[in-house]
C-alpha positions as CSV (number, residue, x, y, z in Angstrom):
1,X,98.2,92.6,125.7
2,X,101.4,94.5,126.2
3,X,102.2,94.5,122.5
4,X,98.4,96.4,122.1
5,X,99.3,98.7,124.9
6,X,102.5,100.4,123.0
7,X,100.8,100.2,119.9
8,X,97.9,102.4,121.4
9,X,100.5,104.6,123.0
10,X,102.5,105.2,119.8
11,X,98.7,105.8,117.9
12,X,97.9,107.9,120.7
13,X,101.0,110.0,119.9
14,X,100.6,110.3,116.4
15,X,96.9,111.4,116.8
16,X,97.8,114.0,119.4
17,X,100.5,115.1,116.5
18,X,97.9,115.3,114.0
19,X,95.8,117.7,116.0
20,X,98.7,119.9,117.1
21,X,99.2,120.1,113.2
22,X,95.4,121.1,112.7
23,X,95.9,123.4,115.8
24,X,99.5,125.2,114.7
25,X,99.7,127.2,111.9
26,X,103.4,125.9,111.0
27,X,103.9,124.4,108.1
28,X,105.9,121.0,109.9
29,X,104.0,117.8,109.0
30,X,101.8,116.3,112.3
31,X,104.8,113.5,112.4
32,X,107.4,115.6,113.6
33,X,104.6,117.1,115.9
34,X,104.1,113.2,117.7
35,X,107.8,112.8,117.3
36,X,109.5,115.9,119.2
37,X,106.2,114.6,121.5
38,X,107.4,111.2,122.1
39,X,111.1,112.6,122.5
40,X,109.7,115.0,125.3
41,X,107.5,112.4,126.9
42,X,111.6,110.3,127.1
43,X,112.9,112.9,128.2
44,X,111.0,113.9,131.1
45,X,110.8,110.2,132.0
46,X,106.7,110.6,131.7
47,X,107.3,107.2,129.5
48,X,109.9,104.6,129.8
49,X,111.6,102.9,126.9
50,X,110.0,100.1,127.6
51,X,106.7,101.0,127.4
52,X,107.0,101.1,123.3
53,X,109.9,99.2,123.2
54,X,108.4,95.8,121.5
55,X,106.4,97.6,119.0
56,X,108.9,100.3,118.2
57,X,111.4,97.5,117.3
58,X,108.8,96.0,115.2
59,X,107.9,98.9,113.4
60,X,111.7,99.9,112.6
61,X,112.1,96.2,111.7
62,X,108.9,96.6,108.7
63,X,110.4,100.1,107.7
64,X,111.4,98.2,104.3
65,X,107.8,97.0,103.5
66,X,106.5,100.3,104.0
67,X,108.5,102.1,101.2
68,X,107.8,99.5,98.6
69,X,104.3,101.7,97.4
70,X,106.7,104.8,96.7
71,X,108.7,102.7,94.5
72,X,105.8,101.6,92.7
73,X,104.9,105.2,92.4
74,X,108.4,105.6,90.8
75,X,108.1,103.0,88.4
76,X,104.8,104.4,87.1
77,X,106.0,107.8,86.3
78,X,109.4,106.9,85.1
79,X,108.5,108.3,81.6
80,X,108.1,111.4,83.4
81,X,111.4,111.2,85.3
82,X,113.5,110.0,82.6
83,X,114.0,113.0,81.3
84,X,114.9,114.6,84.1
85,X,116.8,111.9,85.3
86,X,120.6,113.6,85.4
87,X,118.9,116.6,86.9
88,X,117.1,114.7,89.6
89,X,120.1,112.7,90.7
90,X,122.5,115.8,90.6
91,X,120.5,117.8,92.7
92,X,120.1,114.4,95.2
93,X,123.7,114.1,95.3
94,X,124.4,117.9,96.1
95,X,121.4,118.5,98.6
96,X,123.0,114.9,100.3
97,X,126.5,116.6,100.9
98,X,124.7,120.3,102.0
99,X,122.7,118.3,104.3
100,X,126.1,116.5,105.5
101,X,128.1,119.0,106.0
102,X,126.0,121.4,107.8
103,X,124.7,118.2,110.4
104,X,128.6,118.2,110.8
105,X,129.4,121.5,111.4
106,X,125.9,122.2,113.4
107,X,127.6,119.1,115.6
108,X,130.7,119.9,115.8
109,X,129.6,123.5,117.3
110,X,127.5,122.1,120.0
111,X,129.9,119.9,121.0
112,X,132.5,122.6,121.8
113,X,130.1,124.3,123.4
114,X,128.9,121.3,125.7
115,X,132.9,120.7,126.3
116,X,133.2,124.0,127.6
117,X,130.8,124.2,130.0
Protein backbone atom coordinates (compact mmCIF):
# COMPACT_ATOMS: atom_id res chain seq x y z
CA UNK A 1 0.00 0.00 0.00
CA UNK A 2 2.89 2.32 0.56
CA UNK A 3 4.38 1.52 -2.81
CA UNK A 4 0.64 2.75 -4.39
CA UNK A 5 0.82 5.80 -2.14
CA UNK A 6 4.14 7.38 -3.88
CA UNK A 7 3.13 6.14 -7.04
CA UNK A 8 -0.12 8.30 -6.76
CA UNK A 9 1.94 11.16 -5.38
CA UNK A 10 4.45 11.16 -8.24
CA UNK A 11 1.08 10.80 -10.83
CA UNK A 12 -0.43 13.37 -8.92
CA UNK A 13 2.62 15.66 -9.70
CA UNK A 14 2.92 14.97 -13.16
CA UNK A 15 -0.85 15.76 -13.66
CA UNK A 16 -0.70 18.96 -11.76
CA UNK A 17 2.50 19.67 -14.33
CA UNK A 18 0.48 18.88 -17.24
CA UNK A 19 -2.21 21.42 -16.28
CA UNK A 20 0.27 24.11 -15.39
CA UNK A 21 1.51 23.45 -19.05
CA UNK A 22 -2.19 23.85 -20.45
CA UNK A 23 -2.48 26.81 -18.03
CA UNK A 24 1.18 28.75 -18.92
CA UNK A 25 1.72 30.02 -22.04
CA UNK A 26 5.64 29.00 -21.91
CA UNK A 27 6.80 26.91 -24.16
CA UNK A 28 8.61 24.33 -21.22
CA UNK A 29 7.20 20.78 -21.54
CA UNK A 30 4.52 19.88 -18.45
CA UNK A 31 7.61 17.52 -17.05
CA UNK A 32 9.75 20.23 -16.01
CA UNK A 33 6.50 21.88 -14.69
CA UNK A 34 5.92 18.54 -12.04
CA UNK A 35 9.62 18.47 -11.72
CA UNK A 36 10.64 22.15 -10.42
CA UNK A 37 7.04 21.05 -8.44
CA UNK A 38 8.42 18.11 -6.77
CA UNK A 39 11.79 19.99 -6.17
CA UNK A 40 9.71 22.79 -4.35
CA UNK A 41 7.44 20.51 -2.50
CA UNK A 42 11.59 18.98 -1.04
CA UNK A 43 12.44 21.95 -0.50
CA UNK A 44 9.90 23.43 1.69
CA UNK A 45 9.82 20.02 3.48
CA UNK A 46 5.78 19.83 2.34
CA UNK A 47 7.11 16.11 1.25
CA UNK A 48 9.75 14.04 2.75
CA UNK A 49 12.08 11.84 0.72
CA UNK A 50 10.61 9.15 1.89
CA UNK A 51 7.34 9.57 0.79
CA UNK A 52 8.48 8.68 -2.99
CA UNK A 53 11.46 7.14 -2.03
CA UNK A 54 10.55 3.31 -3.01
CA UNK A 55 9.02 4.18 -6.20
CA UNK A 56 11.39 6.87 -7.30
CA UNK A 57 14.25 4.26 -6.93
CA UNK A 58 12.25 1.92 -8.98
CA UNK A 59 11.53 4.14 -11.66
CA UNK A 60 15.22 5.40 -11.96
CA UNK A 61 16.09 1.67 -11.79
CA UNK A 62 13.57 0.96 -15.32
CA UNK A 63 14.97 4.24 -16.95
CA UNK A 64 16.72 1.69 -19.45
CA UNK A 65 13.54 -0.13 -20.54
CA UNK A 66 11.91 3.03 -21.21
CA UNK A 67 14.29 4.26 -23.99
CA UNK A 68 14.27 1.07 -25.86
CA UNK A 69 10.94 2.39 -28.19
CA UNK A 70 13.20 5.49 -29.26
CA UNK A 71 15.81 3.27 -30.41
CA UNK A 72 13.34 1.33 -32.34
CA UNK A 73 12.29 4.62 -33.76
CA UNK A 74 15.98 5.04 -34.78
CA UNK A 75 16.41 1.93 -36.39
CA UNK A 76 13.30 2.56 -38.62
CA UNK A 77 14.41 5.69 -40.06
CA UNK A 78 17.99 4.97 -40.29
CA UNK A 79 17.71 5.32 -44.14
CA UNK A 80 16.76 8.77 -43.41
CA UNK A 81 19.64 9.43 -40.97
CA UNK A 82 22.36 7.87 -42.84
CA UNK A 83 22.88 10.51 -44.74
CA UNK A 84 23.03 12.82 -42.38
CA UNK A 85 24.84 10.69 -40.22
CA UNK A 86 28.45 12.83 -39.92
CA UNK A 87 26.32 15.89 -39.57
CA UNK A 88 24.12 14.50 -36.76
CA UNK A 89 26.97 13.25 -34.68
CA UNK A 90 29.12 16.52 -35.26
CA UNK A 91 26.63 18.70 -34.09
CA UNK A 92 25.96 16.01 -30.89
CA UNK A 93 29.49 16.19 -30.06
CA UNK A 94 29.67 20.11 -30.24
CA UNK A 95 26.21 20.93 -28.56
CA UNK A 96 27.68 18.08 -25.72
CA UNK A 97 30.94 20.35 -24.96
CA UNK A 98 28.64 23.93 -25.22
CA UNK A 99 26.41 22.36 -22.86
CA UNK A 100 29.57 21.33 -20.71
CA UNK A 101 31.26 24.07 -20.48
CA UNK A 102 28.71 26.53 -19.82
CA UNK A 103 27.15 24.05 -16.74
CA UNK A 104 30.85 24.53 -15.68
CA UNK A 105 31.29 27.96 -15.84
CA UNK A 106 27.37 28.72 -14.72
CA UNK A 107 28.83 26.47 -11.49
CA UNK A 108 31.75 27.75 -10.99
CA UNK A 109 30.18 31.44 -10.70
CA UNK A 110 27.71 30.47 -8.16
CA UNK A 111 30.01 28.88 -6.24
CA UNK A 112 32.12 31.96 -5.76
CA UNK A 113 29.34 33.79 -5.13
CA UNK A 114 28.00 31.27 -2.33
CA UNK A 115 31.83 31.41 -0.91
CA UNK A 116 31.55 34.86 -0.52
CA UNK A 117 28.77 35.41 1.34
Amino acid sequence: MKEFKQFTIIILLSFIGEVLHALIPFPVPASIYGILLLFFLLERNILQLQDIDEVSSFLIFIMPVLFVPAAVGLIDAWDELRASFAAYVTIIIAVTFIVMIVTGRVTQSLLRRWEEK
